[in-house]
N, C-alpha and C positions, 0 to 999 in steps of 0.2 A: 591771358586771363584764365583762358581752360587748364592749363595746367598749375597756377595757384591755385583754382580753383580743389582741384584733384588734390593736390599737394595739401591743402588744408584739410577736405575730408577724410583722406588718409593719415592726419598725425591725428584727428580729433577721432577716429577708428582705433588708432591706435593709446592713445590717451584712456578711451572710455572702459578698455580693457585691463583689470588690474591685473593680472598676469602678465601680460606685454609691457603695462607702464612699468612693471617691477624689474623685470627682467631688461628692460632699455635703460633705465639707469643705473642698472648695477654694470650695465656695458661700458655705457658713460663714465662712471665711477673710474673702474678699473682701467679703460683708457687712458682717463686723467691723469692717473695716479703715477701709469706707465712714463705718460708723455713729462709728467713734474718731474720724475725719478732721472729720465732719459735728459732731461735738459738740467735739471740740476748739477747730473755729472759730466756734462759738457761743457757747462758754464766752469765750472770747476777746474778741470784740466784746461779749458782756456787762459784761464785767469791764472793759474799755476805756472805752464812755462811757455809762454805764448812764442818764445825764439822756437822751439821743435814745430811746431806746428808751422812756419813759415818756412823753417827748411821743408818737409814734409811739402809744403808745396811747389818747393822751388826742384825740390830731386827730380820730379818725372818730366818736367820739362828740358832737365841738361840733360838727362838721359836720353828723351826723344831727339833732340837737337841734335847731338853726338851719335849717335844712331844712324840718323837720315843723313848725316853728313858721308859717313862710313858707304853705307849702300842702302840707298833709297827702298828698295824692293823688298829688302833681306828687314831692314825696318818698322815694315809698313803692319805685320801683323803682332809682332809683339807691341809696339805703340797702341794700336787697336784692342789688342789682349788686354792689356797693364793697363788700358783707362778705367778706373774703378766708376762703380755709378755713382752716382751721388746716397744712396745710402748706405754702403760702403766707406764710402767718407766722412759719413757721420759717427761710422761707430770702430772705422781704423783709430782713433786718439784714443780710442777704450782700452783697445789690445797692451794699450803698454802697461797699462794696472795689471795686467793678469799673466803677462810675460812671465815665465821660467827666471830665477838667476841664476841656474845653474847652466853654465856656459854648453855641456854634454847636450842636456837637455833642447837647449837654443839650436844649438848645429843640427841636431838628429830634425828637427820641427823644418829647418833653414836648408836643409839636404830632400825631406820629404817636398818641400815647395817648388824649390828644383827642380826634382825629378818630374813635378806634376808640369812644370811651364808655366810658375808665378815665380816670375824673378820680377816685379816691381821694387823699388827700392823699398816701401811700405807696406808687402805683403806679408810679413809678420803681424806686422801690427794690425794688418783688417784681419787676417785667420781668428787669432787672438778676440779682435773685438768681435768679431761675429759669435764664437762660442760666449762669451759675456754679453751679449744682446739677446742671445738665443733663451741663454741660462737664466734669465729673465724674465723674458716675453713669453715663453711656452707656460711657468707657473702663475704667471698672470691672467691668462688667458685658460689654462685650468682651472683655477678659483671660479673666473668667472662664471664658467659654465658646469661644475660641478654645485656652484652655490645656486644654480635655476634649477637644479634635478632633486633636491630636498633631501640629499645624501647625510649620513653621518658625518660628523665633522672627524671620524679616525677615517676615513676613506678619502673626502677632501682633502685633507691631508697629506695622504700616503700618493695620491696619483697627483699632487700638486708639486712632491716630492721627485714623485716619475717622472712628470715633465719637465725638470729642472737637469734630471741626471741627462735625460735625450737630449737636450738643447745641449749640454754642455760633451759629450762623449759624441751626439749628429756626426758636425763639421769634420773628426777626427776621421769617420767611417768614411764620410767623403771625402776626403783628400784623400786614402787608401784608392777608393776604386777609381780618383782621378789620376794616381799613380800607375795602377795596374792599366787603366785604359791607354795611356800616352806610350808605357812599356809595350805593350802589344801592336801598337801600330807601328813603334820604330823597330821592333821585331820581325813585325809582317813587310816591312820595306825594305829591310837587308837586303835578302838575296837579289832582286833588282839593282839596285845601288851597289854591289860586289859586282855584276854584269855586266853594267854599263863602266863602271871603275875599270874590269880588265880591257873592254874594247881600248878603252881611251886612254892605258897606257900603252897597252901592245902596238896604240896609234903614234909614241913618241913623246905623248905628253907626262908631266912630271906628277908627283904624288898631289901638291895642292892645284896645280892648273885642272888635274885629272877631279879632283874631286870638287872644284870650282865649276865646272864644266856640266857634272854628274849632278849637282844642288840645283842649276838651273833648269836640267829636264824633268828633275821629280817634284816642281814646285808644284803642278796642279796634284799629280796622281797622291803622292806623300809628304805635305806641306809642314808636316810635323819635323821629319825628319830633311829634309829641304833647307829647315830653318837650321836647324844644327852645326850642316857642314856650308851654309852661308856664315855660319858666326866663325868655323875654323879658317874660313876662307879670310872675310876680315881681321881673324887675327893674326895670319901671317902677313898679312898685306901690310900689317901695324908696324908688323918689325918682332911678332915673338916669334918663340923659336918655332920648326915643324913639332918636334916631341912634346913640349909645352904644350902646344897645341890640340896636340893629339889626346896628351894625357885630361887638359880641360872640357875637351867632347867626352873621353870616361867620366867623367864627374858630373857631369850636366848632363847626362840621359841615365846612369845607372844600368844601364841593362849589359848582363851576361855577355851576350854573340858581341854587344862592340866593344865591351872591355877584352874580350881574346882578340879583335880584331887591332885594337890599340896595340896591344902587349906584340902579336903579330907584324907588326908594319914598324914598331920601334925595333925588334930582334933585324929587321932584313935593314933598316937602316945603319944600323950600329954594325954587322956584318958584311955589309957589300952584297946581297944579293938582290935579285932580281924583283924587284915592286909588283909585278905582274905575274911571274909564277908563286908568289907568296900571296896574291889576290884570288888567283887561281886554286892553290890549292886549299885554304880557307874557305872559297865559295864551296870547293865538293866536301871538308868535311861537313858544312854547316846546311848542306842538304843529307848526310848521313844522318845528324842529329837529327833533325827534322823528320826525316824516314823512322826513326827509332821511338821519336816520341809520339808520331801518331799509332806506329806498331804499338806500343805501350798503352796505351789511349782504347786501343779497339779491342787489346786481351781484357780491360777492363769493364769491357761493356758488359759480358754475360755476368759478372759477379754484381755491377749495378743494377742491369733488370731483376736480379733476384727479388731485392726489397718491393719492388714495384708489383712485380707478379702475384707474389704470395698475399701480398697486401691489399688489391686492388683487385686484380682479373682472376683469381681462384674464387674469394668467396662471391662471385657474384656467376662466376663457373655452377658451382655447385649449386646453389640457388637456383638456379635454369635447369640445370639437368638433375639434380636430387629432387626436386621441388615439388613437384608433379606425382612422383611417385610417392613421397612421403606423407602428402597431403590425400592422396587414394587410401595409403590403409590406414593413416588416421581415421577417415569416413567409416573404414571397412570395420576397424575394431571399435568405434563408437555404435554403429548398427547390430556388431555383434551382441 
């Protein structure tokens, strides 16, 4: 009862207030308005082609199913990854209104998802419907709160405008930096995984035992890249080829050092030579490289503090030490 109590002298606080009753229901309004829009085009695409929306629910489960059949472990975090939440699912059936037709287009979007580690069967279409939920919901929620600040309607406007281009360009920028982050981790886990690759062949073991072997000790330290050569691992186990293989870990990770390491490991296969001094000698160039780009990295620092110095720590330099003095003989020639 105390807290209906509370509850009630709080909405009737809030009621007696015209400012707040005005501004709560133009919240209300604008909510409304979102949630009618939001369910109208749901209802819409359900009612349109109700067969895609049941496949859609039937893909992530042959996928997990087929997955964890495969190898349980190697399974367990892209199943976990690839569950979308539930409001993800409300607005993956969006994504397909706003889908690319140009097939270019589709690939370059369908390769960036990839590289990031959304391979859900449905992960276009949530990308997609999020930047259309987004492209929505941000100038809605601008109006609102530009319409409580008693702004001109060309302003209103113009940042209801700006909210609409962020929603919709956002998602784009983040998929970028989820790319560059998953590249950098499988970057930073090379040389490890090159190390323990040569132990483990110079041990007698062959290219995929060797790196079946290698996936299982980097599963805590580089889980990312762990998952990678568990997926090459089950697809030799499947029956495709080592090169096939090899060449689908380039495609699914994108990054530089393991596309020369592919191109590397297919030349020593197709030649007869030794799997282990071709690991070998790939691990020393690719700590040269390394060596060169941090040497590269630290010539660059004195020409980056430049901007900072002159910018920052000079004028407040001179400030302290000119400051004192200059403020004396202003005194001096004012008394003069």
């Amino acid at each position: 009862m105390d807290l209906l109590s509370q509850l009630q002298a709080l909405i009737s606080q809030f009621i007696a207030d015209p400012e707040m009753a005005q501004l709560g229901f133009m919240v209300m309004m604008g909510l409304a308005v979102f949630a009618f829009m939001m369910a109208g085009l749901l209802i819409y695409m359900g009612l349109s082609n109700p067969v895609r929306r049941r496949v859609q629910q039937l893909e992530p489960q042959l996928v997990g199913a087929s997955t964890g059949s495969g190898n349980s472990a190697a399974g367990a975090k892209p199943a976990a990854s690839a569950a979308p939440s539930r409001v993800l699912k409300l607005v993956a059936p969006m994504g397909h209104r706003l889908m690319p037709e140009d097939e270019a287009a589709r690939s370059r979007t369908a390769d960036r998802l990839n590289h990031a580690g959304f391979r859900a069967p449905g992960a276009m279409n949530t990308y997609y419907g999020v930047k259309l939920a987004l492209s929505l919901f941000l100038p809605t929620i601008a109006l609102l709160i530009t319409s409580a600040m008693d702004l001109p309607p060309n302003a209103v406007f113009l940042l209801a405008i700006s909210a609409g281009i962020v929603g919709f360009v956002g998602p784009s920028f983040w998929l970028d930096k989820a790319v560059k982050r998953r590249t950098t981790s499988l970057r930073r886990g090379l040389p490890d995984t090159l190390d323990l690759m040569v132990v483990c062949t110079e041990a007698g073991l062959g290219l995929a035992a060797a790196i079946q072997r290698v996936a299982g000790d980097l599963e805590i330290s580089q889980p990312e890249l762990s998952h990678e050569l568990k997926m090459f691992g089950m697809q030799t186990r499947a029956g495709m080829d080592t090169r096939s293989a090899l060449k689908d870990l380039e495609d699914r990770c994108g990054v530089e050092d393991i596309r020369g390491l592919v191109t590397s490991l297919i030349q020593s296969m197709r030649f007869g030579t030794s799997i282990a001094s071709t690991l070998r000698i790939y691990a020393s160039e690719l700590r040269d490289k390394r060596t060169q780009e941090a040497e590269e990295k630290a010539a660059k620092v004195s020409t980056k503090m430049l901007f900072p110095l002159v910018f920052c720590v000079l004028p407040s330099f001179f400030v302290v030490a000119i400051g004192p003095p200059l403020l004396g003989a202003m005194e001096a020639m004012a008394g003069r």
